[in-house]
Structure formats: structure tokens, C-alpha cells
C-alpha positions as CSV (number, residue, x, y, z in Angstrom):
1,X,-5.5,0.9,-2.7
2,X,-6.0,4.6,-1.5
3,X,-3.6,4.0,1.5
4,X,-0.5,3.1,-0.1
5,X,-1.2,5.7,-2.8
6,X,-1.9,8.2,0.3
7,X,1.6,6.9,1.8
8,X,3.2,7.3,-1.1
9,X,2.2,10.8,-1.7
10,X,3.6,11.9,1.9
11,X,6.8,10.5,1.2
12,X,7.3,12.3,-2.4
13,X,5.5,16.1,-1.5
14,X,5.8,18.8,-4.2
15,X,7.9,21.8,-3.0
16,X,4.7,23.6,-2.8
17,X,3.0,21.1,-0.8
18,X,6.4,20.6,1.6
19,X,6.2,24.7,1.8
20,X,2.7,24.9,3.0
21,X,2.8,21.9,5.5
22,X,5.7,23.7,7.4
23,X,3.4,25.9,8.3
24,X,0.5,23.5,9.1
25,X,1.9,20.7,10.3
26,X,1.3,20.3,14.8
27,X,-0.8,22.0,14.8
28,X,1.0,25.8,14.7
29,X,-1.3,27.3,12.5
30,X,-4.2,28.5,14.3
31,X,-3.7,25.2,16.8
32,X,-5.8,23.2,13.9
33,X,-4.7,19.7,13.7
34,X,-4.3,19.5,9.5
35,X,-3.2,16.1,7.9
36,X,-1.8,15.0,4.7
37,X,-2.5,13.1,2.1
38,X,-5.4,11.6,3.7
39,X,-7.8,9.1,2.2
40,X,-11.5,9.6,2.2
41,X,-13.7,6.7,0.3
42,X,-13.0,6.9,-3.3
43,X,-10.7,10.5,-2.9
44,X,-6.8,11.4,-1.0
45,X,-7.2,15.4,0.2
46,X,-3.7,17.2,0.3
47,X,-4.3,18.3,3.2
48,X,-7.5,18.3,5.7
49,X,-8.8,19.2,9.1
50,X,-11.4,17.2,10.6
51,X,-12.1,19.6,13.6
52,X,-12.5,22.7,11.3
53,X,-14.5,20.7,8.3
54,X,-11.7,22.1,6.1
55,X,-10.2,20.5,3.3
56,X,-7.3,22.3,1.3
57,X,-6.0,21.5,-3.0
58,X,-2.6,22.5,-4.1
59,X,-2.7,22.3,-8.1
60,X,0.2,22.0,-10.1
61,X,-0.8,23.8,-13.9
62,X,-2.3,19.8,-15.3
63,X,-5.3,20.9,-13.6
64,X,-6.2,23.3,-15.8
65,X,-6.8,20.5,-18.4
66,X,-10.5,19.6,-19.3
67,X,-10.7,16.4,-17.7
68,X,-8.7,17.3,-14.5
69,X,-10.8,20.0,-14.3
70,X,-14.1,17.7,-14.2
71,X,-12.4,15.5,-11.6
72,X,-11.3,18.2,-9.5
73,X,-15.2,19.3,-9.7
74,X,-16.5,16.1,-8.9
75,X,-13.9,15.4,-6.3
76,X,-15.0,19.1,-4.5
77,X,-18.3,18.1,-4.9
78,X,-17.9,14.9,-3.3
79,X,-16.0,17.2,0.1
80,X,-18.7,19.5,0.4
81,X,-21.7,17.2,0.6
82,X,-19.6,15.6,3.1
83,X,-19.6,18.5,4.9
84,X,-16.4,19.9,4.5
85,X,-14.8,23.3,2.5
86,X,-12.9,23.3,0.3
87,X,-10.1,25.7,-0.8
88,X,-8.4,25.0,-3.8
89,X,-4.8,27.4,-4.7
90,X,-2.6,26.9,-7.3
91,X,1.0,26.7,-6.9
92,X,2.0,29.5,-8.1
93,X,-0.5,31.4,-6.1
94,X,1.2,29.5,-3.3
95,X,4.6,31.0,-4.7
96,X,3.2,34.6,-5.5
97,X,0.6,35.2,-3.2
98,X,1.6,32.8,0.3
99,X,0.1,35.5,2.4
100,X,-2.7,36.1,0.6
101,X,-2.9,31.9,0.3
102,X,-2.5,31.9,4.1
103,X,-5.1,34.3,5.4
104,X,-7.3,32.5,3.1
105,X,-7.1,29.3,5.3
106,X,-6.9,31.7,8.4
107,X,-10.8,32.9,7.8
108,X,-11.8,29.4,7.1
109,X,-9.5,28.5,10.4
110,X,-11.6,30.9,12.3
């Protein structure tokens, strides 16, 4: 079930995602109510904002594989017809680029 799975991602975040939800989390980035880990039909979004239609990926390197890759398509695919966007980072762009990472989600914020 995509709930427990969901709960069970919240409880065991990558560094990554633990890094970028400091600075999401109640609402103190752009007072945008983001959640994590949150289960939508068939799909979990790392982290989403119903309000703002915004739904955001951290990928860990695996993604890069074929068949990730495919899901991951499917999966944005899925989002947008749903009306959400969708931004996808890596992690290290998380680790080498956090600004550039954050004013990313600030123009989609805004």
C-alpha cells in the first residue's frame, strides 16, 4: 500500500532530501505549504505543493539507469496531466548547485 510505503519514506529521508526539507518544511519558503512523501494514485512525490501545482524529484545517480529513466518519465508524465510541474534535481546538483536548485523552485513558487 502507497501509504505505508509513503510513511516509511518520511521516516528514512536521504540527506539530500532531509537538506532540502529544512528549507521547505512550514511553510518558510515562499509561505508555500510543501509535503513529503506524499501518495497520489499509483505514484509517492518527494515533495509537493498542492496550492502552487508543484511537484519536486530528488534523484539519487540509479536514475540514470534505462528503466528508472522510463519510470521517472511515465511517473512526470502522469504529474503533469494532472496538472502539476514538475522539477526534477539530482543530488548532487542539490550538493553543488543548492542555490541554483533553490531559485529554481523560487520561479516556480512565484
Amino acid at each position: 500500500m502507497n501509504s505505508d510505503k509513503a510513511r516509511n519514506l518520511r521516516k528514512n529521508m536521504t540527506e539530500f532530501e532531509q537538506k532540502l526539507w529544512q528549507y521547505l518544511r512550514d511553510r518558510r519558503f515562499c509561505n508555500a505549504k510543501f509535503r513529503r512523501q506524499v501518495p497520489i494514485q499509483n505514484y509517492i512525490a518527494d515533495f509537493i505543493c498542492f496550492e502552487k501545482r508543484i511537484v519536486i524529484e530528488l534523484d539519487g545517480s540509479g536514475h540514470l539507469e534505462q528503466t528508472q529513466y522510463e519510470y521517472d518519465r511515465k511517473r512526470d508524465d502522469f504529474f503533469k496531466q494532472q496538472g502539476y510541474t514538475v522539477l526534477r534535481f539530482y543530488n548532487n546538483e542539490l550538493s553543488n548547485n543548492f542555490e541554483g536548485v533553490m531559485d529554481t523552485i523560487y520561479k516556480a513558487v512565484n
